[in-house]
Structure formats: C-alpha cells, structure tokens
C-alpha angles and dihedrals in degrees: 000000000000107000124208135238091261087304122124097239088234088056094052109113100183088184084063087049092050094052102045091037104035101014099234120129094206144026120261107236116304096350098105080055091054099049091036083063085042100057086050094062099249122141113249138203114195126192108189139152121265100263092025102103106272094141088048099067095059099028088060099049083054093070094046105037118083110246141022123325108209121200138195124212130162105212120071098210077048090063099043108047082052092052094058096043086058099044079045089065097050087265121150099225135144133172124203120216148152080275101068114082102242094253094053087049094053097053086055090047087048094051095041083061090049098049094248093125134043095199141047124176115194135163118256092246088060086068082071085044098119107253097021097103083048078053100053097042080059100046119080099230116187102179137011120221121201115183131191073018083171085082087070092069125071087213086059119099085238107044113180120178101204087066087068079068086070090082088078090074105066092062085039101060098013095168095058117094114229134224120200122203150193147121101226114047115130112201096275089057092053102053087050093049089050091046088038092056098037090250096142093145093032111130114242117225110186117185138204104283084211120115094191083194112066119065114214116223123180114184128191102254097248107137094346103177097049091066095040089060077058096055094038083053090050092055106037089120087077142027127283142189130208126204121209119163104228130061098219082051093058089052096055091039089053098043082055100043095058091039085063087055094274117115109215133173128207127228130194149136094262100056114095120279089248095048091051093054099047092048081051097052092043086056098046090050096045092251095109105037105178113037112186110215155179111221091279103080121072105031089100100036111094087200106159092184103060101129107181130032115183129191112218094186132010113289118232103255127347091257080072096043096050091047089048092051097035081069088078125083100008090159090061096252114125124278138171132243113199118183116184101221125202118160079211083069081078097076098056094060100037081064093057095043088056085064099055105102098201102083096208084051094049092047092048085047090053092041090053086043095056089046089057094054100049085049088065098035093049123112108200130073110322084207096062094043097059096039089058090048084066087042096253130137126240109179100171114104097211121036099178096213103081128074080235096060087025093056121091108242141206137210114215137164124270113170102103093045089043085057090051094048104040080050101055093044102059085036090057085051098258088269107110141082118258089257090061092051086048099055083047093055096047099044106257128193083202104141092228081061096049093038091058085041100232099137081089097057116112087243099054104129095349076140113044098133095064112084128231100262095043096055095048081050085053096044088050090048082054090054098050087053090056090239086114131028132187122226126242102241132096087268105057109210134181132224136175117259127227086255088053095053086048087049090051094052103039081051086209121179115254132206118194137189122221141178108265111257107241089039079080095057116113093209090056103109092176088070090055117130110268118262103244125218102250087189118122121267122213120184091349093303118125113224131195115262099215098225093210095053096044081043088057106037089057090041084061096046090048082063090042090054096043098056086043089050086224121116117272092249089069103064090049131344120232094261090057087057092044081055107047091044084048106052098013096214105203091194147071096229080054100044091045081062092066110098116256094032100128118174097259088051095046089053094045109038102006101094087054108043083046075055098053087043096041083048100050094036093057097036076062096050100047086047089050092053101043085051088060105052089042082060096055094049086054096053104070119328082321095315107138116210093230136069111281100192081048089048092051100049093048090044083055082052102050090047087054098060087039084060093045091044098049085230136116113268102235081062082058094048122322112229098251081068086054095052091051084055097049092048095041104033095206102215101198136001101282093068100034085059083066100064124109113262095015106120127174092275095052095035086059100038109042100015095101098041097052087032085065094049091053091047098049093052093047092054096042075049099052087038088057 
C-alpha cells in the first residue's frame, strides 16, 4: 500500500502539490487520472504525445510517495536536463551514469539509501553494474519509472535489448508499483511492453495523439533550401532543428546555411563525442539556434521552445516522424513541422531494405517505408493521417493547422481525365507503378515504355497536355476515391478497384477537388503557415502580448540562467514571459498566478523579474502622461478640447481598476481614450463601442463602470 510524505492519504491534494512544487494551476488531459492510479499503487502504463506531460506523471507521485522513485531513462542529456528542471524547482533529484566519475556516484547512491533524494534517474545497463542490485534490496523504492518503455519491445522503431533486462525488477522491488511510459507505441507495442515488464493488471491511459499546435507542412522538394532560409527566417525568434539523413548531408546543409546568415551547427554520430556535447549544451542554452542533424540529436533534449523542425529528407517510418516532430512546441505555443517530399526519396532506402537479411524485418521495414510515402503523397489532411495510423479518430473536415486544410483548394471535373488513366492502368496490366502510367499517358520514350511495348497501346499519349506532376496528383486523388489502389509490396503497383470498373461502365460523370497549383509552390509565400497569436488566453479572451516588455523580461532571464549556468528555459518557459508582459503583475501573489511559478522560482527569481515589470510599467505611465499634455499644449495656447475635471475623474477611476487588477493603467485604457471620453461623453454602450481603443473584451468588462462615472458628472453638471 503506497504511503505519503507526512501527509493522511485522504489530505493529499496533489493539485496543491502541483502548484507550490511545478507552478502549473491545472492538469494537462488525463494526467490527474494517472497519478491518481500512481498514488494507489497500481501499476500504470501511459501512452502520451511528446510535449503532452509524460514526465510529469511520474515526476509529481515522487514527491508524494515515501521513499525513493527510481527512474530509467536511456539518454544521458535526457537525464540531465531533467535533472536540472527538477533542482530548479526546489526538487531533491540526482541520476547516475557513465557519465559520473565512481566516487560521485557513490555519494548519490549513498544519499538515495538514506532518503536524501526523491528521485533517482539511471540508464537501463546500470541494472548488470556490479552492486547495483545490492543497491537497489537496500533502497526503499516506492515507484519505478520507465520511460521511452517502447524500447522494451522488438516490434517497437527503436528496438534495445538491455531494456529486456527490466524485467529483473519486478521480482527486485516487488512492492513498488511501476509506470510505464512513451509517446510511440501502436497496439501491438503495448501489449509486448505489458507482457515484457510483468504488468499484466496495469491500467492502461492513452492519450490524443494531436498536437493542435504544430501545422504539418510537407513541400515537393523543388528548391528546398531555398524555402527552408525563409523558415528558418520566420522563426528566428526560437530555436529550430533540422533532420538530413546523412552525415555528410548535415555538414554541407549546415556550411550553407551559415554562410546565408544562419549559424548553424551539425550533429551526427561521426563527430567527436566532445563536439557533440558542446553543440548540445549551446543549443540547450540558446547559444546555438538551428542544429543540423542526423536522427540522432534531440531524443534526449527536453527543449519547449523549439519552434521549427524541419525534415531535409524523408524520415524512415512515421513512429520516427512523429517523434521527430513531436520535439517542437513542448511548452504548447505554436510551432511548425516542414518535410521536403520527393517520391524519388523511395530508392535510397529501398536500397537500404535489400540489404536486411531477416526477411520479416525486411518486410516490416518496407511496410513502414510505404506508410511514409503515402503520408507525403496524400492529399487530405496530414493531421488525420497520421492520427488514424495510431488508430485515433479525427472527424473534423477541416483542422486548420496542415498545408493540406491551410491551401486554397479547387473542384474541378475529372471525369474525362478519370476515364484516360483507369484505362491505361488496366491496359498496361495493372502491374506498374503510377509513374509508369503516367509516362504512358503522356507519351514517353522512356525504354521501359518501348520494351513493353506500350507505346502501342491506344492509350499511348491520349494525355499529353497534363504535366507530370499533375497526373501522379490525379492518380493519388483516384486513390483516395477508392477508384485506384496501390499494392503493398516494394514495387507499388496500381490496379483498378471494383468501384473504379463500375465507374468505367457506368461512364458517370466525376468532380474532383484538388490543391490549387501554385499553393504547391515552395516560393509561395502566401501559402505560408499562419502566424499564430502566441498571447495568453483567459476565459476564451485573447489578450496583447506588449513585445518590449517580453524583449526585456528574456533578456533578464538570459542573465538569470547564465549566472546559474542552467538554460534559460529553466528559470522560466516562453508562455510565463507572454504572460507577465500581458497581464504586468507588480506582486508576488500575482506573480505566484503565472504558470510555471513554482515556489522555488518565485523565491528565487520572483523580486527581479516584479522589478523588470514595476520599471517598465511605470517608464509607460509616466510616457502616457507626458503625450497627453503635450497634446494639450498643442490644441489652442494648452487648452485641451475635452473636459479636464472629466478627464480627471475617469483617469481616478482608471487608477483604481489598475490597482485591483494588479495591471498598468494605459492596458486598461491609454489617456488619448480618455480624452476621447471626456470630449464625447458616450452616454450607453453603443457609443462608447466607438471610441478609439474600446474592443468587444473592454467594452464588456469596464463600460458600465466608467459609463456611470460619465453619467453622474453630466447630470451634477445639469443640476449646477
């Protein structure tokens, strides 16, 4: 039975726990149920998105639980950016690596048996050190963390055989309940890493695979680079990371990069061990902002602020993709995911998949293979596709965050075109890749076309007008009618369906809707993603976000985290700053109300960051106030063309909501609206709509209130 920190299990408010020790005022989705499980001892098993709270689930029970939480990790940056997040928040917790000289990792070891620590973090090969199972009888370890648990499972993308030594620690600690944890696992990996870790009555939390705040784009890799200066441009403001497949590629991306004016670092395997790590750390700490990288950077970097990921070349199956992507926006702001497509991208890998000498694993890698390419090729929403390869539903016809739902589309009639290339399909024997069809259609010299002869096929060139591109576009629209489908094998082939024969002799006619075509055009800037609003929202009201003060206030923490030697993001994420230069708290209970103020934070940055705020708010009061009396002096020899005494009365007033709602006056209202008041005397709602500065959220919150001042002077005055 799971025991609390001092604390009567039926007292424990772990939402209290989760304000004073993480800073946050509410649970993210399904993460109060999973602790909740946690805390009763039961063994757990979580599926949730990078960026959706996974650490979280574990990191909080620690902290509540008696004893030691021990967690295993398999990335050493991993560990240690969690590490200091934790510290950070006033949090005792310690990992134990190849990276700690012995002696260090005896003192933590030391301390964790003694009770000194909540948490430990240690890699899955330290379970065969010699005296770490001695380690682990003598330590009183409450709950056992596994994190990327999908590694446990050889259906898994990212298969690791020590993890099947995890096992051991059910019969090691077998009164500690265990919680299981990634963010890629289909079905089929679930159900191995249950039976793997002896979980057989865990309960099983599986959460939205959506990250409503990323946008999928996937461009045809025509000029590629030259669209992705401009992303990078567009997000210069964050961090980004960009994936090649080669290590030799991410050398020459990143030599061309910087020389456009974009420092940028490579990453790879093959770079020496302390290159690798100090390109990590100036990344973490917002020295480096674009890395270019083979797969193997960002697994272990627990970033929020990465704005941009950006896939050079075509990932190897869409577990790996999602992961990859899933690395933007952890901190829930919006963020853009950019993969270069080029059906062409097929042949490297096949290449690779010929070689595999298992023939199951070289039939899964060609399966995950095919899956990628459709993903590219398909033309409906990115979002859903890659929701219902995780089996999850999307319904909405539109999601608004994917080049597919953002592009302006057309309808157009096909049936014409449908007739020439279901035609040609079952004409050219329904055993040939769309390119193929395609050459056929268009008339080809191609030899593959000569040397089957298909050049003398009736439908040899009946096309000839429809580009390339546009007649592998139609061929996918087909598909996606499900007139045409494309077999599962390495060669691809298409065939006619039984819809599509019935189509063909029911000659009926067929409308089709397409992508616009200049909305594929990688120089189009007007298809660009939208630029979200990263401001805060409060009760489904948007609010400004004032840019100098945000400018200022990370400009601060920059100072903070280098004298801490932490990343910046440690001391306070980007939403914690929107927030303070939104609603300028001038306290520390309103400060204590941003999210990710935890206690720790508040006592150790809160008085200057209240500084920064106090400075700036008053720098823009006094400025406000000198504009308008430079405005008086300008209107007649300094006789203003409004009511002074009503001025002054509105301007009491406004002082006294600034002070209630802990906010500068002029974001209540600036003076030059209070003029307007004081000269125009609105008399109801409807008026005081049309002042300048009065939109739908302060017209609801402060009309009445300065409505009644207004009232109450005309009539003393009328009474006078």
């Amino acid at each position: 039975m799971a025991t609390f920190r001092g604390v009567a299990k039926d007292e424990l408010d772990i939402r209290q726990v989760l304000k004073a020790r993480f800073g946050y005022d509410e649970f993210r989705p399904l993460q109060a149920e999973i602790i909740g499980n946690v805390l009763a001892g039961r063994d757990t098993l979580v599926l949730m998105p990078t960026g959706g709270g996974k650490s979280l689930c574990y990191q909080l029970p620690a902290l509540c639980l008696d004893g030691l939480t021990l967690v295993i990790s398999p990335l050493i940056a991993l560990m240690k950016d969690q590490v200091d997040a934790l510290q950070a928040n006033g949090v005792a917790a310690a990992f134990v690596n190849s990276s700690v000289p012995a002696q260090e990792a005896h003192g933590i070891l030391t301390a964790a048996r003694a009770g000194r620590l909540e948490l430990l973090y240690v890699a899955p090969e330290r379970l065969a050190v010699p005296g770490f199972q001695d380690f682990l009888g003598s330590a009183n370890v409450g709950l056992i963390a596994i994190d990327e648990a999908h590694c446990i499972s050889e259906w898994g993308h990212d298969f690791r055989p020590e993890y099947r030594n995890l096992r051991t620690l059910r019969d090691t600690l077998s009164s500690a309940a265990i919680i299981a944890l990634t963010a890629t696992a289909t079905a089929k990996v679930r159900d191995d890493i249950v039976e793997q870790l002896g979980m057989s009555r865990a309960r099983q939390f599986v959460s939205s695979f959506n990250r409503e705040n990323l946008t999928y784009i996937v461009r045809p890799k025509r000029r590629p680079f030259d669209h992705l200066v401009q992303s990078l441009r567009r997000h210069a403001d964050g961090a980004s990371i960009v994936y090649c497949l080669s290590r030799d590629g991410t050398e020459t991306l990143a030599s061309k990069l910087s020389r456009r004016g974009l420092p940028a670092l490579p990453y790879h395997a093959g770079l020496d061990s302390s290159v690798r790590r100090d390109t990590q750390e100036r990344f973490i700490r917002d020295d480096a902002r674009i890395i270019v990288a083979t797969i193997a950077f960002g697994m272990g970097i627990d970033k929020p602020d990465v704005r941009l990921i950006a896939h050079y070349d075509l990932p190897k199956t869409l577990e790996g993709y999602y992961q990859e992507t899933g690395r933007a926006g952890r901190d829930g702001l919006p963020s853009e995911c950019v993969l270069y497509f080029s059906a062409g991208d097929r042949a490297k890998f096949t290449r690779f998949i010929d070689e595999i000498e298992n023939p199951k694993e070289r039939e899964r890698a060609r399966q995950k293979l095919d899956q990628m390419i459709a993903y590219g090729e398909a033309r409906t929403c990115r979002r859903a596709f890659l929701l219902q390869y995780f089996g999850e539903s999307y319904d909405r016809p539109d999601c608004g965050g994917c080049d597919v739902c953002l592009a302006e589309r057309e309808s157009f009639d096909a049936t014409e075109i449908a007739q020439m290339v279901l035609s040609a399909v079952i004409r050219t024997g329904e055993r040939f890749g769309p390119a193929h069809v395609v050459r056929v259609l268009r008339g080809s010299r191609a030899w593959k076309v000569l040397e089957w002869r298909h050049h003398e096929l009736p439908v040899y060139g009946i096309a000839g007008d429809y580009g390339r591109d546009e007649l592998k576009e139609i061929v996918s629209l087909l598909e996606d009618e499900g007139l045409l489908q494309r077999s599962p094998d390495k060669f691809a082939t298409v065939s006619v369906t039984a819809a599509g024969h019935d189509f063909l002799r029911r000659r009926e006619s067929l409308w089709l809707s397409r992508i616009r075509g200049d909305a594929l055009d990688p120089q189009a800037s007007s298809h660009d993603p939208p630029v979200h609003s990263n401001a805060p929202r409060t009760g489904g009201e948007t609010f400004s976000v004032n840019p100098e003060l945000f400018e200022q206030l990370s400009d601060l923490r920059g100072a903070l985290a280098l004298s801490r030697k932490l990343p910046p993001y440690m001391i306070v994420g980007d939403q914690a700053l929107q927030e303070m230069a939104t609603f300028f708290p001038r306290t520390r209970d309103g400060l204590a109300h941003i999210s990710g103020i935890s206690q720790a934070k508040l006592e150790d940055f809160g008085d200057a960051f209240l500084n920064a705020i106090r400075t700036f708010a008053d720098a823009q009061d006094l400025s406000e106030q000198a504009n308008s009396q430079q405005r008086a002096r300008d209107q007649g020899n300094g006789r203003p063309d409004f009511d002074p005494e009503l001025f002054e009365r509105l301007r009491e007033l406004r002082r006294r909501l600034s002070e209630a709602r802990e906010q500068p006056a002029y974001v209540i209202f600036s003076n030059r609206t209070l003029e307007e008041m004081a000269r125009t005397r609105p008399r109801d709602r409807t008026s005081f709509a049309e002042l300048s500065g009065v939109g739908p959220a302060k017209l609801e919150e402060f009309a009445d209130d300065f409505l009644q001042v207004i009232r109450e002077y005309v009539a003393s005055r009328e009474t006078a």
